[in-house]
C-alpha positions, 0 to 999 in steps of 0.5 A: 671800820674806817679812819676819818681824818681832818685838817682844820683850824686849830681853834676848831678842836675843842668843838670838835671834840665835845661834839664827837664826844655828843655822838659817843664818839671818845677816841680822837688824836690831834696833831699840830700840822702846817699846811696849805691850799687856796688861801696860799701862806700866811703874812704876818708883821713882827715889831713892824716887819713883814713875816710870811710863811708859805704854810698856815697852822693846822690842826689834824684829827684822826678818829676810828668809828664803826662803819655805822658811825662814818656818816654821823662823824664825818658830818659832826666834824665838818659842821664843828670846824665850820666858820665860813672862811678860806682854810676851813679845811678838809674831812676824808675817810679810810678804809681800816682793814684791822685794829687792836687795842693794845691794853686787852687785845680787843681787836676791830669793832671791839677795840673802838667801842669801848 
């Protein structure tokens, strides 16, 4: 089992999450997040005043797929949140040594799948 994990532009989820759903991908979390890397802050004007932040708005997903899901889902994720500008984002994997759903007790593949 692995944990993929995203950091991308929040107007990317919804695509994101219809094309997982595609691939029978269903379990997805997202969280609101801040962040930052090549495209440094960000600089916005309010009533004719310049605002900046160190930080621009991100959205985190985190989805747990089978081993045999890992590829199919890293590549559905990145090609989604792709637009071809600075602050695309990033997609890593993790190993993820034990999972149980709370509701069954189902526990590692078990738990995922259904």
């Amino acid at each position: 089992m692995k944990l993929i994990t995203a950091v991308v532009k929040p107007f990317t989820v919804t695509d994101i999450m219809e094309a997982l759903e595609g691939i029978g991908v269903g379990g997805i979390t997202v969280t609101e997040a801040q962040g930052r890397g090549r495209q440094g802050g960000n600089v916005e004007y309010y009533r004719g005043a310049k605002y900046s932040s160190p930080f621009v708005a991100k959205a985190k997903i985190e989805v747990l797929v089978t081993d045999e899901q890992v590829d199919a889902a890293v590549d559905t994720i990145a090609r989604s949140a792709y637009t071809g500008e600075v602050g695309d984002g990033k997609v890593w994997v993790t190993g993820v040594d034990h999972v149980v759903r709370v509701r069954t007790g189902e526990a590692d593949d078990s738990a995922i799948l259904g």
